[in-house]
KEZARO-921831 format. One record per residue (C-alpha): residue in one letter; x, y, z. Coordinates in steps of 0.1 Angstrom, whole numbers, padded with zeros to 4 digits, always signed. Layout:
<recs>
AXYZ...
</recs>
This chain:
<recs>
X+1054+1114+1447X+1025+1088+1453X+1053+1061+1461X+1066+1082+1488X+1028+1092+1503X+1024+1051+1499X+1057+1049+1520X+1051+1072+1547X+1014+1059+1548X+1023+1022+1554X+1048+1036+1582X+1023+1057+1602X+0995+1028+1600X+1020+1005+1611X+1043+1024+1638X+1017+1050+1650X+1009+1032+1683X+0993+1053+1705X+0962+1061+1703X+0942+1075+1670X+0925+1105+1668X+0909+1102+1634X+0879+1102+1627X+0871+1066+1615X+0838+1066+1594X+0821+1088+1618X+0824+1115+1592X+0811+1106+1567X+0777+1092+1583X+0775+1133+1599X+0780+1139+1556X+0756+1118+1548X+0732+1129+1577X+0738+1163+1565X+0732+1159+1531X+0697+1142+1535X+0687+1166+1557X+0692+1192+1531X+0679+1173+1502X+0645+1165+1530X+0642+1205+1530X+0632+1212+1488X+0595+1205+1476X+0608+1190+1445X+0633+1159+1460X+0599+1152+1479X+0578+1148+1452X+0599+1123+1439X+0597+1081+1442X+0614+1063+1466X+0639+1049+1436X+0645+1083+1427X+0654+1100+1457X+0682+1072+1468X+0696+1072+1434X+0701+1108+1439X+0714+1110+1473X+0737+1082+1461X+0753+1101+1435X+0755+1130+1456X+0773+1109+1480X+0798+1097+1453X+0802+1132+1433X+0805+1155+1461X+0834+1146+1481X+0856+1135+1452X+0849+1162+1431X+0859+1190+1459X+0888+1170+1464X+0896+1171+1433X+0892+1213+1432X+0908+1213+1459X+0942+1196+1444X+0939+1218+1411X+0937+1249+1432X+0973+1236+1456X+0992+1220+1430X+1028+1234+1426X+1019+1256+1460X+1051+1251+1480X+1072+1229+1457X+1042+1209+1459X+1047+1200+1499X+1012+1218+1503X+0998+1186+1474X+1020+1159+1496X+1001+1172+1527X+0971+1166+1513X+0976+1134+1498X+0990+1119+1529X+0959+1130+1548X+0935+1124+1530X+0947+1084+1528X+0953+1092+1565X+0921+1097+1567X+0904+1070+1549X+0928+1042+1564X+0921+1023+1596X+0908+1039+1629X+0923+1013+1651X+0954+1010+1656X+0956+0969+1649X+0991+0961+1657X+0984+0973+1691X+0946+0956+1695X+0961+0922+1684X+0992+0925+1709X+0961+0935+1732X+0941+0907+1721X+0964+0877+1719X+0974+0882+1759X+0938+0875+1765X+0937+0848+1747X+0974+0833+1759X+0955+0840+1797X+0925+0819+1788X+0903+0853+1793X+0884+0849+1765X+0857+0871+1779X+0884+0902+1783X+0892+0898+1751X+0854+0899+1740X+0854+0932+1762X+0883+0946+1750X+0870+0942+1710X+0836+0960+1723X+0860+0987+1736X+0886+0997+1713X+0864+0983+1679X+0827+0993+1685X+0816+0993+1649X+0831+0956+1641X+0812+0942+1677X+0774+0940+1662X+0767+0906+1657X+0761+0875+1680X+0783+0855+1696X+0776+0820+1707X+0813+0811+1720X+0851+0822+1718X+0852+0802+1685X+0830+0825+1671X+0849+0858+1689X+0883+0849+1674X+0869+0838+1634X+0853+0875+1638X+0885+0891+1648X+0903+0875+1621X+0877+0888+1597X+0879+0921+1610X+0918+0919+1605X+0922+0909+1572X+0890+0933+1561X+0906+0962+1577X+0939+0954+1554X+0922+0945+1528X+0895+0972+1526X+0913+1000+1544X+0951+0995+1530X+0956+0973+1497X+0925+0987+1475X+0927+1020+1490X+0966+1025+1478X+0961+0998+1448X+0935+1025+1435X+0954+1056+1448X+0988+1044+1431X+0968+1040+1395X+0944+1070+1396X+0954+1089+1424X+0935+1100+1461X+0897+1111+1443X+0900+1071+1433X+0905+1062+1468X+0885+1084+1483X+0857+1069+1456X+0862+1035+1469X+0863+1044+1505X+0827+1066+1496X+0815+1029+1480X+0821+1007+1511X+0808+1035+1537X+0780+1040+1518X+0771+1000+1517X+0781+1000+1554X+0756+1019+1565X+0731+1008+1547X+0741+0978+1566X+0743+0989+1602X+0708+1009+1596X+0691+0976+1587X+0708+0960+1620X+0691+0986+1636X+0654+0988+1621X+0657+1021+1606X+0666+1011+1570X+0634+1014+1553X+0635+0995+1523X+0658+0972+1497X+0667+1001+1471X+0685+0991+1437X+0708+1016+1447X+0726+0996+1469X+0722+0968+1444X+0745+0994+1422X+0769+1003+1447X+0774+0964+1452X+0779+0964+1413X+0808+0993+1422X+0826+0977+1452X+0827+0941+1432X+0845+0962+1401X+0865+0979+1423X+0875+0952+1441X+0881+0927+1418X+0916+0933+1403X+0930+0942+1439X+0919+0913+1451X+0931+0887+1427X+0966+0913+1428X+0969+0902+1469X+0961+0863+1463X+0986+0859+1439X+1011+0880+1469X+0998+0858+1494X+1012+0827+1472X+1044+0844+1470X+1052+0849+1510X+1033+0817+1523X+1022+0785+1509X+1016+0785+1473X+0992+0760+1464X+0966+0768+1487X+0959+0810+1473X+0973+0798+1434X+0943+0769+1436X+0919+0792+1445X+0929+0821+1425X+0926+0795+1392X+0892+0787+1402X+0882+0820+1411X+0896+0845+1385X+0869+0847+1363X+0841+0843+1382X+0819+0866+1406X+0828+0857+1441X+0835+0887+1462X+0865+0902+1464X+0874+0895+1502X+0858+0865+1501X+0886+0852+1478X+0914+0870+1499X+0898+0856+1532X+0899+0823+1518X+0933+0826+1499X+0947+0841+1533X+0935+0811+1557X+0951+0788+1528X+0984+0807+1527X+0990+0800+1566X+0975+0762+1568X+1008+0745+1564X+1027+0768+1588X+1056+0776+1565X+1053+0813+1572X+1065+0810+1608X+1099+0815+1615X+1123+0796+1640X+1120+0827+1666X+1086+0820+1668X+1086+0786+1671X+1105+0784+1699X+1088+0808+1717X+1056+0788+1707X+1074+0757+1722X+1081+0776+1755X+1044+0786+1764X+1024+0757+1748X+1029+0738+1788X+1012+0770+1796X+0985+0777+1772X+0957+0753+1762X+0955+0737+1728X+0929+0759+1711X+0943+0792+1722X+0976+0786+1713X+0959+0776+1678X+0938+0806+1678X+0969+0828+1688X+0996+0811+1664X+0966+0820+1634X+0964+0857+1645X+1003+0861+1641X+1006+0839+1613X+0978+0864+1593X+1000+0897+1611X+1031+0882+1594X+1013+0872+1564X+1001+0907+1557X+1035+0921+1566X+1049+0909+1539X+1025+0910+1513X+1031+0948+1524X+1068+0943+1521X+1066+0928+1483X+1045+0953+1468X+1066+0982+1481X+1101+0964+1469X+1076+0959+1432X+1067+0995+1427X+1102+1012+1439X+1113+0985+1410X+1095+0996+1383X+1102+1033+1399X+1142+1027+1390X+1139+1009+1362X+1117+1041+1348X+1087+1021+1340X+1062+1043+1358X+1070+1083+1351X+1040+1087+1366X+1046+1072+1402
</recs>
């Protein structure tokens, strides 16, 4: 069954075009809202140390959600011939996977940027992706090495770990890793703001978490991206970087930008349609624009390879379990 929730998953994230209404990470900052408030309202979570009370709400945060998910699976399985446990599977990964619909923001995006209207573009990010718009910008440089980041975060993050977990544990893991990253995201955005109090080691642990958790995934997607694109480039840096403690997209944002630097990922379609606007287009846009596709394609197939991998070992009858 997951292979199948991991099929029809890829397909809605990647064909559901029109606009999403899901709910993002809006809910679980209303959760986590909700859950100190309650905690605020008993004498005894008052009385204790600032160290003490995060730890707690953290592992509230954590055990919660996941463990009434996973009541709520051992209460539906076999209802249905087990359509009611598909159901839930597929939306709960729904839910966890990206908000925006990115297929149609880049489209969006790269006419901007093919127009010289680098400020529309700025606009339109603001618009359709609030919660990646926070920082600073000095320039258009700056604009498009942000959206890139927020591309290959949102697959990374949002897609590959999410289902890498799902497929080996199944949706309380994902839902876990999802609760790790939203939690250390808003701790984030509340220190942007001024109303995140102090430096608690429970962030420190959650950090801990999301390094673990991210590790294996991460290292799993290099070693794609050196499959589909230009070898060297990811393969170097996964050698130098397996063993060590950089951060998991840190390696794939690196590995990714290597993977497309020698432009062997584009094919002849695209370079003559690349050949046919470049009179029309300045230099460092058509750059800017040929790097967005080149990261769409990129992911694409790393997408594509996996899927082909694990319906593999599916008939072969390796995993029973998948």
């Amino acid at each position: 069954m997951k292979f199948l929730v991991i099929v029809l998953c890829l397909l809605l994230n990647h064909h559901w075009r029109k606009e999403r209404w899901l709910p993002g990470d809006r809910w679980y900052l209303i959760f986590q809202q909700w859950l100190q408030s309650r905690l605020d309202n008993f004498a005894w979570y008052k009385n204790l140390s600032v160290r003490q009370g995060q730890r707690l709400l953290c592992a509230l945060l954590l055990l919660l959600p996941v463990t009434l998910l996973w009541v709520l699976l051992w209460l539906l399985q076999g209802q249905l011939l087990g359509l009611v446990t598909l159901a839930l599977h597929v939306g709960v990964l729904l839910l966890l996977l990206e908000r925006n619909n990115m297929v149609e923001l880049s489209r969006d995006y790269l006419q901007y940027w093919r127009e010289a209207q680098y400020e529309t573009a700025y606009k339109l990010l603001e618009t359709r992706a609030p919660e990646y718009m926070q920082g600073d910008f000095e320039d258009s440089t700056q604009v498009h090495q942000h959206y890139c980041t927020i591309m290959l975060g949102s697959y990374f993050d949002k897609v590959f770990v999410l289902l890498f977990w799902y497929l080996l544990l199944g949706p309380a893991a994902a839902l876990l890793c999802a609760l790790v990253r939203l939690y250390l995201n808003a701790g984030a955005n509340s220190r942007v703001s001024g109303s995140w109090q102090d430096e608690n080691d429970a962030s420190g642990l959650m950090s801990g978490l999301l390094f673990i958790i991210e590790y294996l995934p991460a290292r799993i997607l290099v070693l794609t991206f050196a499959l589909v694109a230009n070898f060297s480039g990811p393969f170097k840096l996964l050698r130098a970087h397996v063993l060590d403690t950089l951060p998991g997209f840190e390696l794939v944002r690196r590995s990714a930008f290597a993977a497309i630097s020698e432009s062997g990922i584009r094919t002849e379609d695209d370079v003559d349609l690349e050949m046919q606007v470049s009179r029309q287009v300045e230099p460092t846009a058509l750059a800017a624009v040929r790097e967005v596709e080149d990261l769409q394609v990129l992911m694409l197939r790393s997408q594509i390879i996996w899927v082909c991998a694990l319906a593999l070992v599916i008939v072969l009858g390796i995993g029973a379990n998948f």
